[in-house]
KEGU-833149 format. One record per residue (C-alpha): x, y, z. Coordinates in nm, 4 decimals, m for minus. Example, Ala and Ser with C-alpha at 12.3 -4.5 7.8 and 13.67 -1.06 7.14 Angstrom:
2
+----------+----------+----------+
|        X |        Y |        Z |
+----------+----------+----------+
|   1.2300 |  m0.4500 |   0.7800 |
|   1.3670 |  m0.1060 |   0.7140 |
+----------+----------+----------+
//
This chain:
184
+----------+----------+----------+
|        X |        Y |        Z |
+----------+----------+----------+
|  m2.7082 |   1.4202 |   4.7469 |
|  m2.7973 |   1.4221 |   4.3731 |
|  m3.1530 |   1.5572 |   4.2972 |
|  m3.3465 |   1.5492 |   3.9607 |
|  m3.6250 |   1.7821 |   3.9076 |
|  m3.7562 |   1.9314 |   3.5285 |
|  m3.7826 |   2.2838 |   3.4388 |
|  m4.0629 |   2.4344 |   3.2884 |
|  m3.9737 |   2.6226 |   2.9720 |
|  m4.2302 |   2.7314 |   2.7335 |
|  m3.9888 |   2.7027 |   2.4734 |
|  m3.6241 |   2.5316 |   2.4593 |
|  m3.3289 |   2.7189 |   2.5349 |
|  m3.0950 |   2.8476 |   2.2473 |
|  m2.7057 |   2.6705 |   2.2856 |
|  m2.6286 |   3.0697 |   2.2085 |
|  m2.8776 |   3.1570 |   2.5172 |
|  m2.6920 |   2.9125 |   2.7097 |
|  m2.5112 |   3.1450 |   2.9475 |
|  m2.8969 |   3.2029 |   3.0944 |
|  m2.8772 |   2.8876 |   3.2710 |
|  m2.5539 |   3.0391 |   3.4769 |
|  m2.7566 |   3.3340 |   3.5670 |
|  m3.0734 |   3.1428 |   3.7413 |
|  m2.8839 |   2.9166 |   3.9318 |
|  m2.6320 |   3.1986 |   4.0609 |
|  m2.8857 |   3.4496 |   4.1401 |
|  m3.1118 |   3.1430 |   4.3119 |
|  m2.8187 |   3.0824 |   4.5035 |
|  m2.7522 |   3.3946 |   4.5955 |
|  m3.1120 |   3.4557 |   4.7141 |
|  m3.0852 |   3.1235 |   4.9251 |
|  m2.8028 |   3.1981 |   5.1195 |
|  m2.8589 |   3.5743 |   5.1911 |
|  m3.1178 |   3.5041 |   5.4803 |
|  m2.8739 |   3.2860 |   5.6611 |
|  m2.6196 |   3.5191 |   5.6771 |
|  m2.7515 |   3.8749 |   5.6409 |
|  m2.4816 |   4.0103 |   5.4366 |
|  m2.4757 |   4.0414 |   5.0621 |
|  m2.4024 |   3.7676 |   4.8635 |
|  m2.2281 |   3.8357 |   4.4994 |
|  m2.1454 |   3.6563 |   4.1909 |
|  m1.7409 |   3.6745 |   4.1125 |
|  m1.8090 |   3.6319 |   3.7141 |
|  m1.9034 |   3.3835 |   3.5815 |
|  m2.0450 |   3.1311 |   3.8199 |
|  m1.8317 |   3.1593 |   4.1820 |
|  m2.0532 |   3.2461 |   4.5054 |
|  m1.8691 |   3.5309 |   4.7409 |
|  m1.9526 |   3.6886 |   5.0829 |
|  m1.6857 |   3.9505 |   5.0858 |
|  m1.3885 |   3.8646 |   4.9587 |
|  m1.4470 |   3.5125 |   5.0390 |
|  m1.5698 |   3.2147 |   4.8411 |
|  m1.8653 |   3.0099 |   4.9795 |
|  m1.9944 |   2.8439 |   4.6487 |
|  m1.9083 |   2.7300 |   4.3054 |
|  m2.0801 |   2.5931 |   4.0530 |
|  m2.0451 |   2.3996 |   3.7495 |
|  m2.2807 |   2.3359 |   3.4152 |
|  m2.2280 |   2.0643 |   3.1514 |
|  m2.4928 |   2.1391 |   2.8490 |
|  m2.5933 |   1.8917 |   2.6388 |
|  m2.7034 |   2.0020 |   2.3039 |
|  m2.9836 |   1.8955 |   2.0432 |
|  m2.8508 |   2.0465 |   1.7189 |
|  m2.9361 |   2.4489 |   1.7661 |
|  m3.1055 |   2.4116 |   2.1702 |
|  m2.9889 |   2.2770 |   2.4805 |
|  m3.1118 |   1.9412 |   2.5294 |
|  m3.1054 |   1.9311 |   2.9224 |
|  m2.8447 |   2.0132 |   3.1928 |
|  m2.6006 |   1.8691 |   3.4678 |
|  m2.5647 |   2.1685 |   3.7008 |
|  m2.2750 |   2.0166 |   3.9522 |
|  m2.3181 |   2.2995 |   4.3144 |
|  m2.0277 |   2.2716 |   4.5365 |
|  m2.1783 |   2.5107 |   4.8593 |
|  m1.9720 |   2.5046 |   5.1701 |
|  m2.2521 |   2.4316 |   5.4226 |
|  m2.1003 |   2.2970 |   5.7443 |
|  m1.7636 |   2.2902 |   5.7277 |
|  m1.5519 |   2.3932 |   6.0336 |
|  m1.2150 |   2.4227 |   5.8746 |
|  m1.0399 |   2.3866 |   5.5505 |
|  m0.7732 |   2.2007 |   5.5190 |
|  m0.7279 |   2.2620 |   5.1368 |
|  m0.4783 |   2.4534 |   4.9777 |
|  m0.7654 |   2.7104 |   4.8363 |
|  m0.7198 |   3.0730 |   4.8605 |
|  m1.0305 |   3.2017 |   4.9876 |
|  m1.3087 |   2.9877 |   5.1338 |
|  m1.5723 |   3.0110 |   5.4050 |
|  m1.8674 |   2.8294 |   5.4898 |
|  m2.2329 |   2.9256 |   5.6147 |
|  m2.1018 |   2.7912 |   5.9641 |
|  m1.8125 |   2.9719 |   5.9751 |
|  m2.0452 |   3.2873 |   5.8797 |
|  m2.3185 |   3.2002 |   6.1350 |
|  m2.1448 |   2.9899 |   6.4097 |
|  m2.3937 |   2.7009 |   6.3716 |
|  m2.4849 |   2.4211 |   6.1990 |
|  m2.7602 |   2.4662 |   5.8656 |
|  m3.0418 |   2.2272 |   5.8221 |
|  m2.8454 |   2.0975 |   5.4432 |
|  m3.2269 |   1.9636 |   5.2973 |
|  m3.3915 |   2.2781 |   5.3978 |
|  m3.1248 |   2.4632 |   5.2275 |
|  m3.1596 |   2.2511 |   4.9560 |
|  m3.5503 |   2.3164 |   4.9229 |
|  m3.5151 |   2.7018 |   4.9409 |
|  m3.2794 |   2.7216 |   4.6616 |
|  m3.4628 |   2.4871 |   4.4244 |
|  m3.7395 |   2.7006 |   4.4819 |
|  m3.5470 |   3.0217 |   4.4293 |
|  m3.4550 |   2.8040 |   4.1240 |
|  m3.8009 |   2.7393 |   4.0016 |
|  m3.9016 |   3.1025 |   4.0343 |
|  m3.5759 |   3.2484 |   3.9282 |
|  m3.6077 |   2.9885 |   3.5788 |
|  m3.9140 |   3.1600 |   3.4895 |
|  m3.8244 |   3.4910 |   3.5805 |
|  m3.7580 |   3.8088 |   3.3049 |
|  m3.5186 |   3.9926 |   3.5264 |
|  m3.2914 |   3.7198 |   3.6182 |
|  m3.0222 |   3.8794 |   3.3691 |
|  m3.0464 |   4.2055 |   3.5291 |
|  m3.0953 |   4.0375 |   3.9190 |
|  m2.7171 |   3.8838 |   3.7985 |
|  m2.5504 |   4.1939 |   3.6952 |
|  m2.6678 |   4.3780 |   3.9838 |
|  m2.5066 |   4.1180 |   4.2253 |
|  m2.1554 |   4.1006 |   4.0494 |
|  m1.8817 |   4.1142 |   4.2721 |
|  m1.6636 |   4.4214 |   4.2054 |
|  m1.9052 |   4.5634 |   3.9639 |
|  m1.8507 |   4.9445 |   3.9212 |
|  m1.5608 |   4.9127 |   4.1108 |
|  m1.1402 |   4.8985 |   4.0164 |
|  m0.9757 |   4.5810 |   4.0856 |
|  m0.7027 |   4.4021 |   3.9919 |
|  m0.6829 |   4.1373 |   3.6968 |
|  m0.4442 |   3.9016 |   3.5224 |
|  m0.4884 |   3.7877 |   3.1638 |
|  m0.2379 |   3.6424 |   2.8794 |
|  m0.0630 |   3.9469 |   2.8860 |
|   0.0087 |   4.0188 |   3.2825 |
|  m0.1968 |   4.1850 |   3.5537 |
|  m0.4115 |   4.5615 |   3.5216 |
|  m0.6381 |   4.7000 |   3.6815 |
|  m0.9323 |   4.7890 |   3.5431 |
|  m1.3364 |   4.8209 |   3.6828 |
|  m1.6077 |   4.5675 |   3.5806 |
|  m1.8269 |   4.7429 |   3.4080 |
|  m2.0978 |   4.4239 |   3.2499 |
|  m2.1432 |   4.0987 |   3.1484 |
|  m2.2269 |   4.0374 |   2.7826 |
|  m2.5642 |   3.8474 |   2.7082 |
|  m2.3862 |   3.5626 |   2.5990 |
|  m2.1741 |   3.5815 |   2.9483 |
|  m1.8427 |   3.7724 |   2.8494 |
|  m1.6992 |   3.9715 |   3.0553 |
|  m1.6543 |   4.3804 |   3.0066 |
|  m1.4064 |   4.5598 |   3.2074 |
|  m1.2225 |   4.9344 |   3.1479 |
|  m0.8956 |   4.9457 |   3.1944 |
|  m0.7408 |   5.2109 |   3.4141 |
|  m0.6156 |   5.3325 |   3.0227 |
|  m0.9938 |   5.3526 |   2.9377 |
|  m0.9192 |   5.0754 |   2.7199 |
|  m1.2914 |   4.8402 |   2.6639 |
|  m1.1477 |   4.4916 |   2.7534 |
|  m1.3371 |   4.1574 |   2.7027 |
|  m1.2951 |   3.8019 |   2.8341 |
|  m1.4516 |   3.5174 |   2.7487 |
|  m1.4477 |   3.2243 |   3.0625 |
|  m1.0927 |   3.1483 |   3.1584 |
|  m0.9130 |   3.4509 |   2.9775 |
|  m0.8786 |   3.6950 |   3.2965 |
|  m0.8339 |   3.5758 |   3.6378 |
|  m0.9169 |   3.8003 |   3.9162 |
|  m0.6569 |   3.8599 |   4.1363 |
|  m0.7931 |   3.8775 |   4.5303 |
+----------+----------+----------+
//
């Protein structure tokens, strides 16, 4: 189902503030889901929703811009709900039913998170509430970029949503969306 709804901003959001809108509707998400399934819910950088290892949501965010602000926002959520099985060729999924062994009410799901969104859009510590949930964060893990695979320990995300990691040569390492794959 496709729903509308406006924001309230007091002010517009800068295109280089853009990576904000990632944060509130990953750490909404996030807070939805947790209460379904009891277990903590984390934010594989920059916008994939994980319960373990496993991938339950992803998201996607087309910005349309009005010369130096964001004019509005398509935010696309792809949340496995009640699926039984997948029959895709994807590495790594599960869905709240395979997690809770019964079926979720899909509109009441739907109203918790936009109101996690409202609250979470108006929010001053939605930055930090995103950082705090990344998945491996603090911890070594294995990577791929351009170059071939390392491993190296996520250490932040950037404020304009790059990612930080250490190498295991102490070496400061930073990605920008679609430069380092994490390898699971």
């Amino acid at each position: 189902d496709l729903h509308s709804f406006p924001t309230r901003r007091s002010s517009d959001l800068l295109v280089n503030e853009q990576f904000h809108i990632t944060e509130v509707v990953s750490v909404a998400l996030c807070e939805t889901l947790e209460p379904y399934i009891n277990k903590k819910v984390e934010i594989k950088w920059p916008n994939d929703i994980y319960v373990g290892d496993r991938k339950i949501c992803g998201i996607l965010i087309e910005n349309r811009l009005q010369s130096s602000t964001i004019k509005d926002a398509i935010i696309g959520i792809g949340l496995n709900v009640n699926q039984r099985v997948f029959l895709s060729d994807a590495p790594n999924p599960v869905s709240l039913y395979q997690l809770t062994g019964q079926e979720t009410n899909r509109d009441a799901l739907l109203n918790r998170f936009l109101e996690a969104f409202e609250l979470g859009s108006q929010s001053n510590t939605t930055s930090i509430d995103y950082r705090e949930r990344l998945f491996r964060k603090g911890k070594e893990g294995l990577y791929e970029d351009k170059t071939g695979r390392f491993t190296a320990r996520l250490t932040d995300v950037l404020p304009d949503g790059r990612l930080q990691l250490v190498d295991s040569e102490g070496q400061t390492r930073i990605y920008a969306f679609k430069e380092v794959q994490f390898i699971i």
